[in-house]
Backbone as XML, in Angstrom:
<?xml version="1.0"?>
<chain id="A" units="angstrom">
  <residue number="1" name="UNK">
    <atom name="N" x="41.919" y="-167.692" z="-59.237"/>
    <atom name="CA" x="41.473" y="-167.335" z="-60.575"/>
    <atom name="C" x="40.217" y="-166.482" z="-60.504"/>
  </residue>
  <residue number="2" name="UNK">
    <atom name="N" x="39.404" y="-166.301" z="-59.413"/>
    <atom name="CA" x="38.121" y="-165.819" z="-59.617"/>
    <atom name="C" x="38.295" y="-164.296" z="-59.049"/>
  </residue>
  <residue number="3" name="UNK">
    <atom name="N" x="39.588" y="-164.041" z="-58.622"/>
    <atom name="CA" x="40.116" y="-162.574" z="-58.224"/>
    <atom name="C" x="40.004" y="-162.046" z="-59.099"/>
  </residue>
  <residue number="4" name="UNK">
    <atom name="N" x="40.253" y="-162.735" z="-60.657"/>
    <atom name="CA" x="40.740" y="-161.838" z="-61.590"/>
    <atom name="C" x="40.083" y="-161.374" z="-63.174"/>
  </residue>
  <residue number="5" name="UNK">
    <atom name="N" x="38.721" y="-161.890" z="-61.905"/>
    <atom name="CA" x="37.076" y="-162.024" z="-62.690"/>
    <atom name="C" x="36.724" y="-162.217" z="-64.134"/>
  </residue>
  <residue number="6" name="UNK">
    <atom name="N" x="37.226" y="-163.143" z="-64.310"/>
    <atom name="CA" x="37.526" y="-164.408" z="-65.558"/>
    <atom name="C" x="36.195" y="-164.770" z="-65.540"/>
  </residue>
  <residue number="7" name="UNK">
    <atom name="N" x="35.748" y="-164.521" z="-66.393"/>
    <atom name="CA" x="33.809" y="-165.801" z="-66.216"/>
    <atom name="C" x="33.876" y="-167.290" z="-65.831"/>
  </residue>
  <residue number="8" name="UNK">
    <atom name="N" x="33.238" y="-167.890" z="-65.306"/>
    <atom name="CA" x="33.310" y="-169.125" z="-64.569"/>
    <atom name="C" x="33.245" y="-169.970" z="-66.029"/>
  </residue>
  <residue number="9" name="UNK">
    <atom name="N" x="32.688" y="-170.041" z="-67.173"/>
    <atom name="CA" x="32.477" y="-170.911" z="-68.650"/>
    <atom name="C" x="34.085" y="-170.910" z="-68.922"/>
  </residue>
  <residue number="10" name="UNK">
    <atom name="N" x="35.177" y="-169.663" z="-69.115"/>
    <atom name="CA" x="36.490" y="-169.659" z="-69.188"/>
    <atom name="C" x="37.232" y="-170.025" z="-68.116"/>
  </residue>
  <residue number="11" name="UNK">
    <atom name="N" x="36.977" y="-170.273" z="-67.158"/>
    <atom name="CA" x="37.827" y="-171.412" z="-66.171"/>
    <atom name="C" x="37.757" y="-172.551" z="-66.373"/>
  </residue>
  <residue number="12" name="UNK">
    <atom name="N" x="36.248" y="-172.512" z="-66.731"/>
    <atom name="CA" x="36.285" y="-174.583" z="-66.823"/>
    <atom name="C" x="36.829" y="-174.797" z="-68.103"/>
  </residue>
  <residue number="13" name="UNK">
    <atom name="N" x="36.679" y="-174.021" z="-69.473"/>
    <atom name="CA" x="37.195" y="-174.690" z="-70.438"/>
    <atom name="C" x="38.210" y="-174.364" z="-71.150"/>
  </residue>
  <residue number="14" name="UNK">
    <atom name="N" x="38.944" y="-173.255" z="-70.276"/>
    <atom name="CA" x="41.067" y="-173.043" z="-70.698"/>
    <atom name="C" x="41.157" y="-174.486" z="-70.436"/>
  </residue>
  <residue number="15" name="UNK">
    <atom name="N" x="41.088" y="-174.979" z="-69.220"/>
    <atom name="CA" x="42.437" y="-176.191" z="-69.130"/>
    <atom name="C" x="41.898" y="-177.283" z="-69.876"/>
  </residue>
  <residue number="16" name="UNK">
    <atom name="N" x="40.397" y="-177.324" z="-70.759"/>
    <atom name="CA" x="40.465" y="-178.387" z="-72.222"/>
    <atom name="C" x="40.654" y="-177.842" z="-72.979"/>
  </residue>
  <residue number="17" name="UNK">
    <atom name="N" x="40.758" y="-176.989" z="-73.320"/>
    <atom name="CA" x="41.525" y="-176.330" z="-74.347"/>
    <atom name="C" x="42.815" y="-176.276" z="-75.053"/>
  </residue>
  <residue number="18" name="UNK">
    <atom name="N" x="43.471" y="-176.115" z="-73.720"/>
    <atom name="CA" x="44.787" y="-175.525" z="-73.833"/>
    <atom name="C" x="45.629" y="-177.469" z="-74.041"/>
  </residue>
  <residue number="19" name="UNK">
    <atom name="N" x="44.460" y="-177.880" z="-73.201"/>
    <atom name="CA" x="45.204" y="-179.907" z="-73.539"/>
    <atom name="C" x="44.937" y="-180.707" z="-74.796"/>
  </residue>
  <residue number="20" name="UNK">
    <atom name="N" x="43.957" y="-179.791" z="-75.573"/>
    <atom name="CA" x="43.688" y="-180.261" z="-76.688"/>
    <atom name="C" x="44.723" y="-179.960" z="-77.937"/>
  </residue>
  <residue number="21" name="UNK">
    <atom name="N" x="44.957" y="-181.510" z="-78.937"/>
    <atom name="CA" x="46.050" y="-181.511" z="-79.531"/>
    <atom name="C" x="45.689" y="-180.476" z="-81.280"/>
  </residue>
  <residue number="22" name="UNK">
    <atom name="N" x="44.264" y="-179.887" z="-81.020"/>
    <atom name="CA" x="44.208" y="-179.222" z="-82.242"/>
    <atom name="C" x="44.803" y="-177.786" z="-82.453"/>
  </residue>
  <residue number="23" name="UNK">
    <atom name="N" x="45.632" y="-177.008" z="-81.387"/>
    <atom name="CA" x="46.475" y="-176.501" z="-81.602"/>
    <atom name="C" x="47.419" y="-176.574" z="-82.426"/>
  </residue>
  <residue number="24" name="UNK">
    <atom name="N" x="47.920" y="-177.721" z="-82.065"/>
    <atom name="CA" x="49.727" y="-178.261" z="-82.749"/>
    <atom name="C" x="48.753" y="-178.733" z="-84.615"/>
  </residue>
  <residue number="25" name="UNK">
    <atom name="N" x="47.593" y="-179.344" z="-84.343"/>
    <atom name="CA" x="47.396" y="-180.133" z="-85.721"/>
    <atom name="C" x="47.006" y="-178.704" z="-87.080"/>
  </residue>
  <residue number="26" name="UNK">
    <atom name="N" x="46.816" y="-177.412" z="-86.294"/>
    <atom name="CA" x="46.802" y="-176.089" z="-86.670"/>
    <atom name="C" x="48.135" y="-176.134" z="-88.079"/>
  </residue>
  <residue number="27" name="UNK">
    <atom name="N" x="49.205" y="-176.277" z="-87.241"/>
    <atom name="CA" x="50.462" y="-176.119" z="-88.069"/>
    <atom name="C" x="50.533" y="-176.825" z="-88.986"/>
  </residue>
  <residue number="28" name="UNK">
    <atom name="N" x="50.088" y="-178.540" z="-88.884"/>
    <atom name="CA" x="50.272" y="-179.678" z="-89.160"/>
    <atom name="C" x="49.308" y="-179.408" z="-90.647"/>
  </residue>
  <residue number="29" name="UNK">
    <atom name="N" x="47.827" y="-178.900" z="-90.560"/>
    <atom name="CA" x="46.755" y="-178.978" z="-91.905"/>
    <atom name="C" x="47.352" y="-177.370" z="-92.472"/>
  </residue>
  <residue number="30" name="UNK">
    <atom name="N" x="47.564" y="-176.102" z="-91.839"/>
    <atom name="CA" x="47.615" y="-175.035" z="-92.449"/>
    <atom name="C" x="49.007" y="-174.432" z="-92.614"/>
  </residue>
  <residue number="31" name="UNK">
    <atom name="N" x="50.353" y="-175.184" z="-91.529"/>
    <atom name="CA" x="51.493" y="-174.807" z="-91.977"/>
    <atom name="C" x="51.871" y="-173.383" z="-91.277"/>
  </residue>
  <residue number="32" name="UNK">
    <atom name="N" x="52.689" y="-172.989" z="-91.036"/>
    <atom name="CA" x="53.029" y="-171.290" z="-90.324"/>
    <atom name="C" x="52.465" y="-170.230" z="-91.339"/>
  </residue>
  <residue number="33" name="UNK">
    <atom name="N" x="52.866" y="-170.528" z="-92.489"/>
    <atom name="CA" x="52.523" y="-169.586" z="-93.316"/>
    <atom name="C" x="50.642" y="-169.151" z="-93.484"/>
  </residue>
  <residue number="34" name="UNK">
    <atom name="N" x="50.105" y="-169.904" z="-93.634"/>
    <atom name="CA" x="48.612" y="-170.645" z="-93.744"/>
    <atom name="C" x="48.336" y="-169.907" z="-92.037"/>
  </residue>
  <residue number="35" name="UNK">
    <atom name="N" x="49.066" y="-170.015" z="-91.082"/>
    <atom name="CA" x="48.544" y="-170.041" z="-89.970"/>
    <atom name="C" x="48.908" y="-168.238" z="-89.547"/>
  </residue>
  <residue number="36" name="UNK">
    <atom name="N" x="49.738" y="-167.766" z="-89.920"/>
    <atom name="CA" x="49.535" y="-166.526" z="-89.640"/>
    <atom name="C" x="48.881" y="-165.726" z="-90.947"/>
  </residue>
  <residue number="37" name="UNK">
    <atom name="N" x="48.554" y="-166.091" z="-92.153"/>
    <atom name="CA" x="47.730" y="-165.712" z="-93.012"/>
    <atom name="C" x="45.912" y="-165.527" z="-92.245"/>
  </residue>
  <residue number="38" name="UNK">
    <atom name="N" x="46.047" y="-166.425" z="-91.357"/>
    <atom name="CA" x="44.190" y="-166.530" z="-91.201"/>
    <atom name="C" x="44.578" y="-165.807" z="-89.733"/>
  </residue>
  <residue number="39" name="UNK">
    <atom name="N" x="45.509" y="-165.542" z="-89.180"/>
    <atom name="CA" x="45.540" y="-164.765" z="-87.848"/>
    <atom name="C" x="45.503" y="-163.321" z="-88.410"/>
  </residue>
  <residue number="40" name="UNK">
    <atom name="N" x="46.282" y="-163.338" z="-89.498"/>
    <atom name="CA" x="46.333" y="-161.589" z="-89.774"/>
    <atom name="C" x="44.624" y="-161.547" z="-90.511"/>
  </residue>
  <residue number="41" name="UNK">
    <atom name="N" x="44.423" y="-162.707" z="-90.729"/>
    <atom name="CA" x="42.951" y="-161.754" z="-91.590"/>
    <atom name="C" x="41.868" y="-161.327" z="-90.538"/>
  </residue>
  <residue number="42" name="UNK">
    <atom name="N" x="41.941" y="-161.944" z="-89.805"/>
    <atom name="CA" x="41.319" y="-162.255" z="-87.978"/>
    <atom name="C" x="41.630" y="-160.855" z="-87.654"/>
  </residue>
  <residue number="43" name="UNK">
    <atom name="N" x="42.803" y="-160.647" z="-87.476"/>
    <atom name="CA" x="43.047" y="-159.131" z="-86.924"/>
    <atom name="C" x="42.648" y="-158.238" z="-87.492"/>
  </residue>
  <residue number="44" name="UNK">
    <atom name="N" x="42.497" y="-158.291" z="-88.711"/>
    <atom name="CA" x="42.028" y="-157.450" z="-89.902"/>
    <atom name="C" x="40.707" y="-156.618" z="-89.989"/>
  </residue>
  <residue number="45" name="UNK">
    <atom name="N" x="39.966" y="-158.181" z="-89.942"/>
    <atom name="CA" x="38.624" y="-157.589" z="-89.552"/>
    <atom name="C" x="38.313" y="-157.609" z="-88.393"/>
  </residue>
  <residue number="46" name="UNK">
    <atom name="N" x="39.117" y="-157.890" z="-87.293"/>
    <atom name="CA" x="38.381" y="-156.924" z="-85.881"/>
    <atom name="C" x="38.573" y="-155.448" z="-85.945"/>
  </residue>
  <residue number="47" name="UNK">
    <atom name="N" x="39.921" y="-155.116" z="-86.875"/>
    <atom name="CA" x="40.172" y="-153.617" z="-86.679"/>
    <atom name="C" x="39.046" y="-153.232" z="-87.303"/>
  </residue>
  <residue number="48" name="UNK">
    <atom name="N" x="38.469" y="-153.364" z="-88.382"/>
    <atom name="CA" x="37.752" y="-152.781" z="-89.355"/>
    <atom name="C" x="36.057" y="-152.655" z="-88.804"/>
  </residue>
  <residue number="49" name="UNK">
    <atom name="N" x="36.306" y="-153.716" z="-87.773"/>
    <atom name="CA" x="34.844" y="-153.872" z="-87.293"/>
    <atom name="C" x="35.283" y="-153.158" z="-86.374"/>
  </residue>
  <residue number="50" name="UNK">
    <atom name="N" x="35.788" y="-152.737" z="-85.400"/>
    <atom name="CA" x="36.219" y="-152.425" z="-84.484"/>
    <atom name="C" x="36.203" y="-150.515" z="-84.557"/>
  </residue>
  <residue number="51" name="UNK">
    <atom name="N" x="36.993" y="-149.993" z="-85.717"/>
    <atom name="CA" x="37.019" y="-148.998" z="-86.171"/>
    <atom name="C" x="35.518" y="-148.205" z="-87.181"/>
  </residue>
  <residue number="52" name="UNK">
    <atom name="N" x="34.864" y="-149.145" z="-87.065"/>
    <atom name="CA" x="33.635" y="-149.066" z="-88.160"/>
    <atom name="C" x="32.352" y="-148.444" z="-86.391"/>
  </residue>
  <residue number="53" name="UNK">
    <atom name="N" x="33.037" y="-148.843" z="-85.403"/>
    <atom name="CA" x="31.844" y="-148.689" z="-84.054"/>
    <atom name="C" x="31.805" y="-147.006" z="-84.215"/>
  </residue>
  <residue number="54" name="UNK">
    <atom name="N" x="33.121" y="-146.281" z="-84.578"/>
    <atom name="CA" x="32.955" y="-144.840" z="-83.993"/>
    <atom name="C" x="31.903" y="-144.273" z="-85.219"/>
  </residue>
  <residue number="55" name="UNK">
    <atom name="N" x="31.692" y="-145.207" z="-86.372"/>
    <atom name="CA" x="30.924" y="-144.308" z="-87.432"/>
    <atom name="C" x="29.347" y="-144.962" z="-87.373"/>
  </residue>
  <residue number="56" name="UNK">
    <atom name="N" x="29.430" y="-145.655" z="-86.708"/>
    <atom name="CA" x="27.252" y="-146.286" z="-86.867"/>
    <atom name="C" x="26.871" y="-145.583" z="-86.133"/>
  </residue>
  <residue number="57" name="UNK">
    <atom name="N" x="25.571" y="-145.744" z="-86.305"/>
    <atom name="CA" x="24.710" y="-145.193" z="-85.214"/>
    <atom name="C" x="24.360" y="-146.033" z="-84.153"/>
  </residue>
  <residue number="58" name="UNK">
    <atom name="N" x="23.636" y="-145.904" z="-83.176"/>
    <atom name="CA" x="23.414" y="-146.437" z="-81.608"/>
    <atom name="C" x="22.851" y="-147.806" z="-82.144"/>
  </residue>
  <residue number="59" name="UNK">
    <atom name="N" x="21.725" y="-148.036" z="-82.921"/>
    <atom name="CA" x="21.031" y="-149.133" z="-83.280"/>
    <atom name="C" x="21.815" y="-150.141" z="-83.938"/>
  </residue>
  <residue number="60" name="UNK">
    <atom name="N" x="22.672" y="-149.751" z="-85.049"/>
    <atom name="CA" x="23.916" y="-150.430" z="-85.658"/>
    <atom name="C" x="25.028" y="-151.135" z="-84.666"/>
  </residue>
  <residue number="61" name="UNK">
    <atom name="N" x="25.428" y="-150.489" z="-83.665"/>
    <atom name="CA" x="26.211" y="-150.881" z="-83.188"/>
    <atom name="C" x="26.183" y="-152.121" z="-82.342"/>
  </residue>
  <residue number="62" name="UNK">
    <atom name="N" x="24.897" y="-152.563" z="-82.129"/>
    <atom name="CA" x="25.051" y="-153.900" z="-81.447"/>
    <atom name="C" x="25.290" y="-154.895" z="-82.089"/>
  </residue>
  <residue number="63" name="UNK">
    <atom name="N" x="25.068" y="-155.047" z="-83.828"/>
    <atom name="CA" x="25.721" y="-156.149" z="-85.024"/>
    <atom name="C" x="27.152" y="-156.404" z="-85.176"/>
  </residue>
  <residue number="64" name="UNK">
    <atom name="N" x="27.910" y="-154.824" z="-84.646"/>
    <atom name="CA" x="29.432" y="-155.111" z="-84.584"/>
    <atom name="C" x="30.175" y="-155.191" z="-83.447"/>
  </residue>
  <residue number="65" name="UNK">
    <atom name="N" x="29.210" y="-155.556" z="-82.404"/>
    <atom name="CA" x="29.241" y="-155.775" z="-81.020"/>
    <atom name="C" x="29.444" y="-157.336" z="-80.541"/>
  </residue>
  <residue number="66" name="UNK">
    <atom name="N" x="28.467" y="-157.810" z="-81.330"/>
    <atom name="CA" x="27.903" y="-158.973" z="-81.748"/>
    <atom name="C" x="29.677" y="-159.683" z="-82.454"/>
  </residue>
  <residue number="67" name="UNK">
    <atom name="N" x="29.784" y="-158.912" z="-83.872"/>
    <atom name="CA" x="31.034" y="-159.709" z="-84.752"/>
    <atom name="C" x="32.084" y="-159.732" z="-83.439"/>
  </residue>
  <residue number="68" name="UNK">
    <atom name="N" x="32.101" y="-158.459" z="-82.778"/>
    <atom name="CA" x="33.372" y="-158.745" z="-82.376"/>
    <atom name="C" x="33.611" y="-159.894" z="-81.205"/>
  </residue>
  <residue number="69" name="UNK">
    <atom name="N" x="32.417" y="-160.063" z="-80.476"/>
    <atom name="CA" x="32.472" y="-160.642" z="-79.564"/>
    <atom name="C" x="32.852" y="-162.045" z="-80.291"/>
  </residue>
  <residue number="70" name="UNK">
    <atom name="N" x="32.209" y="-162.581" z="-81.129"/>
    <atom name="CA" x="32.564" y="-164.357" z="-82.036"/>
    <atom name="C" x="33.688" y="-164.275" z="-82.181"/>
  </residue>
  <residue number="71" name="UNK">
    <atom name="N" x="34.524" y="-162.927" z="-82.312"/>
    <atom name="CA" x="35.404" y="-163.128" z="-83.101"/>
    <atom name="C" x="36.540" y="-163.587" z="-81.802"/>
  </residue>
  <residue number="72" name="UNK">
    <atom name="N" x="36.378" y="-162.894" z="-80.811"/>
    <atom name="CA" x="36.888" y="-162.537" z="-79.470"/>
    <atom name="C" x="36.566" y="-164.368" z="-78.962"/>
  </residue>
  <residue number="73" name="UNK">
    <atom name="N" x="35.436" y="-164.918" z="-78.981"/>
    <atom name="CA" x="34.927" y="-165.950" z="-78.324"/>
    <atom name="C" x="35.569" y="-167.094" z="-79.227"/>
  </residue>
  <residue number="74" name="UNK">
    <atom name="N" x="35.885" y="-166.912" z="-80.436"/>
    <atom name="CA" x="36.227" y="-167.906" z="-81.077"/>
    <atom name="C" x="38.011" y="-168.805" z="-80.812"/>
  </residue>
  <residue number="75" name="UNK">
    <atom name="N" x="38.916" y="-167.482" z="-79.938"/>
    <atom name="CA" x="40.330" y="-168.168" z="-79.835"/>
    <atom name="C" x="40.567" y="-168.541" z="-78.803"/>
  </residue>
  <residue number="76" name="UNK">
    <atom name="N" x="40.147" y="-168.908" z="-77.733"/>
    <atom name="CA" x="39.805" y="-169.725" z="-77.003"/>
    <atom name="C" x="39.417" y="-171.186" z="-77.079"/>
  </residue>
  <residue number="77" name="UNK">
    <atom name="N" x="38.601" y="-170.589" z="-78.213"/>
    <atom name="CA" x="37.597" y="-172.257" z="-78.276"/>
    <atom name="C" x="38.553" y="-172.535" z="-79.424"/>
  </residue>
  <residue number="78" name="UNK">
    <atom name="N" x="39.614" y="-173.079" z="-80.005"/>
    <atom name="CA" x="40.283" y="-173.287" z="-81.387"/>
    <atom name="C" x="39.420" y="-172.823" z="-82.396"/>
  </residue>
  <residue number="79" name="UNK">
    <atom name="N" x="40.134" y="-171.456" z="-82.645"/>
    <atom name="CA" x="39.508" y="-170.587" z="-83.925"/>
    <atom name="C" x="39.418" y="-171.197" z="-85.115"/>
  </residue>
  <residue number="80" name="UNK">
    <atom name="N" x="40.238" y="-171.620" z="-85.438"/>
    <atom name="CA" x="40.181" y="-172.374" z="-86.869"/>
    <atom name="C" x="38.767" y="-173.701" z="-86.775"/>
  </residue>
  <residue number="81" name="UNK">
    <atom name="N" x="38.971" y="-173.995" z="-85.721"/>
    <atom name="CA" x="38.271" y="-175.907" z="-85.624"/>
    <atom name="C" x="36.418" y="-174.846" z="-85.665"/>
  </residue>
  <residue number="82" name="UNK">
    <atom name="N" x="36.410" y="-173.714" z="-85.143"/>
    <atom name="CA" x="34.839" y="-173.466" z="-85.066"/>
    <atom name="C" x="34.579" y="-172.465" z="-86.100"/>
  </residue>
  <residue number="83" name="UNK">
    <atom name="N" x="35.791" y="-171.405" z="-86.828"/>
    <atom name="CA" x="35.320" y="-170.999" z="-87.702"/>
    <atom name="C" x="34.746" y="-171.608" z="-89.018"/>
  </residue>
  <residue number="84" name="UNK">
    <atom name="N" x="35.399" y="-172.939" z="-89.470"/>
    <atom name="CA" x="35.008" y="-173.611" z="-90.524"/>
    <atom name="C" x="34.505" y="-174.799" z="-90.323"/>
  </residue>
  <residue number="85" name="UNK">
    <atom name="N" x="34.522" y="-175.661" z="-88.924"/>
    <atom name="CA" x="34.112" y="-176.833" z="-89.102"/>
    <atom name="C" x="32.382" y="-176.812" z="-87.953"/>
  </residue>
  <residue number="86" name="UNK">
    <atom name="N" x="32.800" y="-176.299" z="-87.103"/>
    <atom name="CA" x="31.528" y="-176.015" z="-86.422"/>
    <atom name="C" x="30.480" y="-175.697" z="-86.974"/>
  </residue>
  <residue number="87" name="UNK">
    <atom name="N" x="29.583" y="-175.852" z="-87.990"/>
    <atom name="CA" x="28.302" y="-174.862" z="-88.585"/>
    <atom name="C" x="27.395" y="-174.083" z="-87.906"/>
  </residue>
  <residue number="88" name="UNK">
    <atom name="N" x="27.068" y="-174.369" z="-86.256"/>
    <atom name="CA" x="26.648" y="-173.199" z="-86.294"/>
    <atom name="C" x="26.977" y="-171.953" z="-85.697"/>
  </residue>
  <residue number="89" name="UNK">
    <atom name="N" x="28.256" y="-171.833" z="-84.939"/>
    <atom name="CA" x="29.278" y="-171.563" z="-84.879"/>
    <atom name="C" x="29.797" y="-170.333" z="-86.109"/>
  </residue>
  <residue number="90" name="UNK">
    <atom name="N" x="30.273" y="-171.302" z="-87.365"/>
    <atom name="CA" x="30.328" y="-170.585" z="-88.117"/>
    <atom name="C" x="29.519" y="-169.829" z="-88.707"/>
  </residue>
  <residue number="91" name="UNK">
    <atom name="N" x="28.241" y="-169.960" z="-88.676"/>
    <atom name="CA" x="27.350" y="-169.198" z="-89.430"/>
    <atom name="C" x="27.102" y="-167.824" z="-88.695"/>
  </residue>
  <residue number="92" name="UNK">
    <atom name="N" x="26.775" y="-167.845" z="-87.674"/>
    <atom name="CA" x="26.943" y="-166.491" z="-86.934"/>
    <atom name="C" x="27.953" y="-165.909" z="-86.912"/>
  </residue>
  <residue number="93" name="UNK">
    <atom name="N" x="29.340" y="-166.274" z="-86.559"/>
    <atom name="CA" x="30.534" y="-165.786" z="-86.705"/>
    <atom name="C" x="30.079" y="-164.767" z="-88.625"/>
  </residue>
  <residue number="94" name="UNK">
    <atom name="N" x="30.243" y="-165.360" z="-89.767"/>
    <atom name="CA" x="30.445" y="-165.084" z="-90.744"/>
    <atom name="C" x="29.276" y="-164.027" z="-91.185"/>
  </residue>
  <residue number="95" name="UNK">
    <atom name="N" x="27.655" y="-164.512" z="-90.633"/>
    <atom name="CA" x="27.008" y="-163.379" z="-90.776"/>
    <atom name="C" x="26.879" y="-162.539" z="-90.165"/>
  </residue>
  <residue number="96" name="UNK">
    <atom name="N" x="27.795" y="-162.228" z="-89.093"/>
    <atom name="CA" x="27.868" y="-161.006" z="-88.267"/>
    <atom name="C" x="28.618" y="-160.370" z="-88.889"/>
  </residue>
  <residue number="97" name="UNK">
    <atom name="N" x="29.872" y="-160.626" z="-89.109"/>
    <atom name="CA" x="31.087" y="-160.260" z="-89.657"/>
    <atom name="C" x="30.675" y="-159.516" z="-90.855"/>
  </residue>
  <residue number="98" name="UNK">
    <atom name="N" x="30.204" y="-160.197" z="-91.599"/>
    <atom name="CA" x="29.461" y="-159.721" z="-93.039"/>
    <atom name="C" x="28.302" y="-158.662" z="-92.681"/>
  </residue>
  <residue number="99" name="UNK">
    <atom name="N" x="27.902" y="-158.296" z="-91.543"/>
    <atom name="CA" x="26.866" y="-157.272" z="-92.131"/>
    <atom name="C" x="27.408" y="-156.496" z="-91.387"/>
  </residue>
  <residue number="100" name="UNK">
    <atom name="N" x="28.480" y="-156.459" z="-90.388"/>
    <atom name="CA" x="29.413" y="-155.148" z="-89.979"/>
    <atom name="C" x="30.070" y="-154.802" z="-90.568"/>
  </residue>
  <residue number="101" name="UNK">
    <atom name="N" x="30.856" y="-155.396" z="-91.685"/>
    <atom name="CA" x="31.074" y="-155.251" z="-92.729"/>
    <atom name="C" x="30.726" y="-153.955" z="-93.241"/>
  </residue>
  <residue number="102" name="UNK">
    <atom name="N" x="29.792" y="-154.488" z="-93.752"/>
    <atom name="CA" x="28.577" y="-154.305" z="-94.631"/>
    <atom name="C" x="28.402" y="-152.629" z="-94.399"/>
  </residue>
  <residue number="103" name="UNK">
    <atom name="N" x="27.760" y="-152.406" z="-93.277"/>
    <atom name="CA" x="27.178" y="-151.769" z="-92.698"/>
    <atom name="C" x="28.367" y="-150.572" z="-92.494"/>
  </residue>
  <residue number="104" name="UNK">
    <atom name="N" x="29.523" y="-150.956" z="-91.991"/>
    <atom name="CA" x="30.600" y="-149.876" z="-91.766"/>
    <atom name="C" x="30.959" y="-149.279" z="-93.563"/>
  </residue>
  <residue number="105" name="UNK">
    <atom name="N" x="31.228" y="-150.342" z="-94.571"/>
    <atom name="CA" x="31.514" y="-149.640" z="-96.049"/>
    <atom name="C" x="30.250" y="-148.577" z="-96.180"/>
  </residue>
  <residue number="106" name="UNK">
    <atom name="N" x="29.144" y="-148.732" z="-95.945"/>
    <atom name="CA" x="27.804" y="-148.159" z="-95.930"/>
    <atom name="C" x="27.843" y="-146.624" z="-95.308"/>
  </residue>
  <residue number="107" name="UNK">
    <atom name="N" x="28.154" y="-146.347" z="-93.631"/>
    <atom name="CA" x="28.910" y="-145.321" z="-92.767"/>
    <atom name="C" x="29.742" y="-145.057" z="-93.545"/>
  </residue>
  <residue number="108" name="UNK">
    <atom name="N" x="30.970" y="-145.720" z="-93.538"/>
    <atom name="CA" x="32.193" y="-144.642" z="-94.372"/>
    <atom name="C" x="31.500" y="-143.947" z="-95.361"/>
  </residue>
  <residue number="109" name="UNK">
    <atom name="N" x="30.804" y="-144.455" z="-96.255"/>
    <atom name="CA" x="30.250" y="-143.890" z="-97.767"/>
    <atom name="C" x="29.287" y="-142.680" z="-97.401"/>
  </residue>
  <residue number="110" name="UNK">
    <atom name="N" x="29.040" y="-142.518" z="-96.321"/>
    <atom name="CA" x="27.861" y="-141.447" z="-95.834"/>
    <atom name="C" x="29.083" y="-140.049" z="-95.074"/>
  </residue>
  <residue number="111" name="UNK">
    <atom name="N" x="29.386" y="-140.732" z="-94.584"/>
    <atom name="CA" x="30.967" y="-139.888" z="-93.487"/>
    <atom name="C" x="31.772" y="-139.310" z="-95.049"/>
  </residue>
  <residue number="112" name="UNK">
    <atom name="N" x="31.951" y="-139.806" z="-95.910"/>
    <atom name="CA" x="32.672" y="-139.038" z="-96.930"/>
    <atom name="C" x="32.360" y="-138.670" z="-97.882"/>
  </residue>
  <residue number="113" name="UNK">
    <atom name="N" x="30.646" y="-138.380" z="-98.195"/>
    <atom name="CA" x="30.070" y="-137.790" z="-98.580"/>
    <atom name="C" x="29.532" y="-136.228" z="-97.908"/>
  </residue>
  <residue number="114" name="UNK">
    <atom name="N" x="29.443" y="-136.494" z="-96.486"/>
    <atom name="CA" x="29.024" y="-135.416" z="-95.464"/>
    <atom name="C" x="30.562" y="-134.655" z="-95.752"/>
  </residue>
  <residue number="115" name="UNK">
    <atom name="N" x="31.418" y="-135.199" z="-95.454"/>
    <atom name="CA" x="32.456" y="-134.484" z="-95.619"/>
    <atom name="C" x="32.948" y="-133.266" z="-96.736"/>
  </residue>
  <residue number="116" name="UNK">
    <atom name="N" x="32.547" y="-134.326" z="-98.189"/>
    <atom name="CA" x="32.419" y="-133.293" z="-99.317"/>
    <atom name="C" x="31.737" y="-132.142" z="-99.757"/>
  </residue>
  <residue number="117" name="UNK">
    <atom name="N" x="30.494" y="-132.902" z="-99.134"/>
    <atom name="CA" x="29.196" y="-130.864" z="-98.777"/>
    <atom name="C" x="29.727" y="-130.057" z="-98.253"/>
  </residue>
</chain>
């Protein structure tokens, strides 16, 4: 496993992870429907954060560096169990998210204004 330069924190804690029954209890509280509803919104805003990097500037870009990484760090660790039940966890996750957000509607609005001059 260390060939394939995996960080040593993700070796030790895939195999509790992956044995933990809050996977399956995923389906069980949110249902398939419920459960690919919060995967597509997940994907959603990585694109948006993700697509928002080519328009900030150098200083900006470490806030959506930041979202993406929680967002990235969070499915591993059961996304659902740390986006809402973890607090502090969630709080960074959500205020990162929110000011890349933020910050990319902000860029676009400047990028399509430059455009119109």
């Amino acid at each position: 496993i260390s060939q394939l330069m995996i960080p040593q924190i993700l070796v030790v804690l895939l195999p509790k992870v992956l044995e933990d029954v809050y996977w399956v209890a995923i389906y069980v509280y949110y249902g398939l429907i419920g459960f690919i509803l919060w995967v597509s919104f997940l994907i959603a805003l990585f694109r948006k954060i993700n697509k928002s990097l080519f328009l900030l500037s150098a200083s900006s870009k470490g806030i959506s560096i930041v979202a993406i990484s929680l967002i990235l760090a969070s499915i591993p660790l059961n996304f659902l169990n740390q986006a809402f039940e973890t607090r502090i966890f969630s709080f960074y996750l959500w205020l990162f998210c929110g000011i890349a957000l933020s910050m990319a509607r902000q860029a676009l609005r400047v990028s399509v204004l430059v455009k119109l001059k």
